[in-house]
N, C-alpha and C positions, 0 to 999 in steps of 0.2 A: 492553263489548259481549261477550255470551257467545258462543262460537262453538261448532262441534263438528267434537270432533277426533277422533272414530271413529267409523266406520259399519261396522256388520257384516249382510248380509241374507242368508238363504238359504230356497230354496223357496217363491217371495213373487210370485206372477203369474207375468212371464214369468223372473226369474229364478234360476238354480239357486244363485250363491253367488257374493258379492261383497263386497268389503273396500275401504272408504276413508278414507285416513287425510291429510286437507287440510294442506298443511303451513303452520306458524304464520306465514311473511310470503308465501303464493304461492297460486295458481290451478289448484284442480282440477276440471276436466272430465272428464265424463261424456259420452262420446258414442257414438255408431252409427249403422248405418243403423236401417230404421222397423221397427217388432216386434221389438226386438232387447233389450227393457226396460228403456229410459232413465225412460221414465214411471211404471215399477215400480219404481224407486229411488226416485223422488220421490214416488209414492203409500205406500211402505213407511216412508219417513221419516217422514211425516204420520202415519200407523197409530201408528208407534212413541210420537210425540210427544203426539199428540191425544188415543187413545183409543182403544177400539172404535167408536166413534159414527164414526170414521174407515176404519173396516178396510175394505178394498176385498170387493168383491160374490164376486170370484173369487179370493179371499185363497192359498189356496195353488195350488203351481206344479201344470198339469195333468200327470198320471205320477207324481208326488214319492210315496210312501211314505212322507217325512219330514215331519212338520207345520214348518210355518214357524216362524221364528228371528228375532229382532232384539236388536241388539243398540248401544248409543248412545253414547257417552260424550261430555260438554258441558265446555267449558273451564272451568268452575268448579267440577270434579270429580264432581257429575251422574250417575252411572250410569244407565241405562234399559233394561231385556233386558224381552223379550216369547218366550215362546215356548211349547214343549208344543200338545196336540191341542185346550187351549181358550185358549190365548196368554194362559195367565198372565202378569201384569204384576207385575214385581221393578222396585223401586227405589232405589237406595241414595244416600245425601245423601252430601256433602263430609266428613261427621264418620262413614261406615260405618254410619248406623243405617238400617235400614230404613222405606220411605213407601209412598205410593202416587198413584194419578194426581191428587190434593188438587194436593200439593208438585208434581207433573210441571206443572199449568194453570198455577201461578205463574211457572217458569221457563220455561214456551211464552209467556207473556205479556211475560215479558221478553227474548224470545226473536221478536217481534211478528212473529208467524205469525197470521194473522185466518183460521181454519183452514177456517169455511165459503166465503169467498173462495177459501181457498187451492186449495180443492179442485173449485171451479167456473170454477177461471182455465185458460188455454191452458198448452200445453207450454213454451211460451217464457216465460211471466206465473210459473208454477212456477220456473222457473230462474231468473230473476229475483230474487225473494224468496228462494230461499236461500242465491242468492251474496250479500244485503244479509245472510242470518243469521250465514253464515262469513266477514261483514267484507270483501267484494271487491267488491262490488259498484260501488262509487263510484270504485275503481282500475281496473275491466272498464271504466265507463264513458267514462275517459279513456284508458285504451289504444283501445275504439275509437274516441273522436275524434280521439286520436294516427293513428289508422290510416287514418282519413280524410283528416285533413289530409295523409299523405305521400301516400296515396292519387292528392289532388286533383294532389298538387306534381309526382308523378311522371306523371300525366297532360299537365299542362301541357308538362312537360320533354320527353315523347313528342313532342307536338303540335309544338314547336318543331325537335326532333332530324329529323322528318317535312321539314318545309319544308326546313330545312338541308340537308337530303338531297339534296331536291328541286331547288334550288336549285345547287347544288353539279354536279349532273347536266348541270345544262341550260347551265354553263360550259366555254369551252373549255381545254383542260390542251396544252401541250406540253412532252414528256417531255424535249428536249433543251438545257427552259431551266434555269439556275441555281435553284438552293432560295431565294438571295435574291438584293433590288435589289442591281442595282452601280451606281456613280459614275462619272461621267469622267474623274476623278483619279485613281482605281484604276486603269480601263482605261491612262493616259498613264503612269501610271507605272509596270506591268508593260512598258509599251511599252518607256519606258526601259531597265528593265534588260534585256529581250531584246538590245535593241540593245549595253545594254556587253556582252554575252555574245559579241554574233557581234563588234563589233570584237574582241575579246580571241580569241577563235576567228582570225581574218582577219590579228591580228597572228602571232599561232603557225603558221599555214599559210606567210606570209609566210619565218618563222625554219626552215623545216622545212629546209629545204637545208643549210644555215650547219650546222642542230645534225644535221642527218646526217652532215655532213664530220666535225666537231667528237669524233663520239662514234666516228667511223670510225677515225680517228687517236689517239683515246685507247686503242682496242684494239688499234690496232696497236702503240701506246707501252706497253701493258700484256701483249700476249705476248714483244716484244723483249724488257722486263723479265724477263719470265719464263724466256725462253731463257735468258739469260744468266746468271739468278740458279742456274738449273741447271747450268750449265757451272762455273758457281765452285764449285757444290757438287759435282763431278766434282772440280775439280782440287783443293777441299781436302781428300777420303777417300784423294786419290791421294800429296796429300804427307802425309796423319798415317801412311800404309803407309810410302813411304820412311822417315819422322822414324821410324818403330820398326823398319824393317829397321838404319839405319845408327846407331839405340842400342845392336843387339848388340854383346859382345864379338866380338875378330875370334875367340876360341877355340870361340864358339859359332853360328859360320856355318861352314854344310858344306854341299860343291857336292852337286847331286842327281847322282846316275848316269844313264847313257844307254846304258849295258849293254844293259839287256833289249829296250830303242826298237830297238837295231841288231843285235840277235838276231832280233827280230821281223821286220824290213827282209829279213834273209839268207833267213829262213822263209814270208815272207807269201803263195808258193804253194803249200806244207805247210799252214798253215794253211789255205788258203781250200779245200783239198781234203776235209781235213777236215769243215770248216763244212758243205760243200755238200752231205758223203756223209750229217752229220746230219740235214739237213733234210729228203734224202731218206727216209732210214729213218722221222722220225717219218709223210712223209708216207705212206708204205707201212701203217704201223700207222695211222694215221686211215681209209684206202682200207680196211683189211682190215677194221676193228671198223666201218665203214660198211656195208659188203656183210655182216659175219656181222648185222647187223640187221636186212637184207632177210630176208636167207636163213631166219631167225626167224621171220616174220610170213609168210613163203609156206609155212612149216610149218604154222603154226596155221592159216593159210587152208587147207591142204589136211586138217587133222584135223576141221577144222569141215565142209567137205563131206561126207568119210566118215561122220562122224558123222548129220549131216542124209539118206544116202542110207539108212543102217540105222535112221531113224527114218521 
């Protein structure tokens, strides 16, 4: 099957310049909305392939300045260019020599383009025929009956999804029942174990007395311990002092004096006369540097008046 794997048109009806290159296992379309020159792509290809006996009535694009262009290339290596102000026809064979539309009729024959048909058939009848000439056609075919059939399946699937709906609605739901059935055997024997809960609850409530006394008197058992573990520790920092008082030599134990104790004793209202006259004097020097801090700030308040009255 020869197909074709490049289209080139410009200046061709309604189009100014277009380029298609089909790819070798896939589906290309052509589409738009209406006057937009889908049909000028397919009148143009025909032009190209058939002939002038083909060339459309209104061949180049109204406004162009540029004479029309075509240009072909057929999977069996095929060149085909049409162009210039009288659309010269170039052809060039698989081996580079040049032809002309003789060679073009053979490979349009083989190419089974029935080209008076082709050109008196519908928009749709044209696309047709050339998706058969670029080999896709019978694969379009089955994508769309592929496309029907999910088509029909997902209609079906609607129609039912509808009802279900529907259906579903018209049931009553209560939100504060379980997601699933239960049993009566479930029911009995949750029952069960609530109940060993609360006996086992009922026996402890029972013991609550017993282990209050119990835990009362372990604390009292456990500060007594502690008291006393304290006391031992008293009295044994108190004998490792003697044990190293009476490790001294007797040459190096000396009584303390008590001289200065019963000097102080003779003096303690010397002393305290003193004490008192100090504390009087610093409180004098606190009183004084208290008041020279007033006497400060009623200075500056009265420099800042003066100042304000000569302003």
């Amino acid at each position: 099957m020869i197909k074709i794997n490049k289209l080139e048109i410009e200046n061709v009806k309604r189009v100014k310049a277009v380029k298609i290159e089909p790819t070798p296992s896939g589906l290309t379309i052509v589409g738009g909305k209406n006057n937009q020159g889908k049909t000028s792509v397919l009148d143009a290809l025909a032009w190209a392939l058939g002939g002038n006996k083909y060339r459309p009535s209104q061949a180049e694009r109204e406004g162009s300045m540029i004479p029309p262009y075509l240009h072909v290339v057929l999977s069996n290596g095929l060149i085909v260019e049409r162009k210039g102000k009288n659309s010269d026809l170039k052809v060039i064979d698989p081996n580079g020599e040049k032809a002309g539309q003789q060679l073009l009729d053979n490979f349009v024959e083989q190419l089974a383009i029935d080209l008076p048909k082709f050109m008196n058939s519908t928009s749709k009848e044209k696309a047709n025929i050339l998706l058969q000439i670029i080999g896709v056609g019978d694969k379009l075919h089955e994508l769309e009956m592929q496309e029907k059939e999910i088509y029909n399946q997902r209609r079906a699937i609607g129609q039912i999804a509808d009802q279900k709906a529907k259906f579903a609605k018209e049931q009553p739901y209560y939100p504060d029942a379980p997601k699933e059935p239960i049993s009566a055997s479930d029911l009995i024997k949750q029952q069960q174990e609530i109940l060993a809960r609360n006996g086992e609850n009922q026996r402890k409530r029972q013991n609550l007395a017993q282990l209050e006394n119990l835990r009362k008197s372990q604390g009292e058992e456990i500060a007594r311990l502690e008291a006393h573990l304290n006391q031992l520790k008293e009295n044994y920092a108190k004998t490792g002092e003697d044990l190293a008082i009476a490790r001294k030599d007797a040459i190096d134990l000396h009584d303390e004096s008590t001289e200065a104790l019963e000097a102080n004793i003779q003096q303690i209202d010397e002393i305290n006369r003193k004490v008192r006259a100090n504390l009087d004097k610093d409180k004098a020097e606190t009183d004084a540097s208290d008041y020279r801090a007033q006497y400060d700030q009623l200075t500056n308040a009265i420099e800042n008046v003066r100042k304000q009255k000569t302003e």
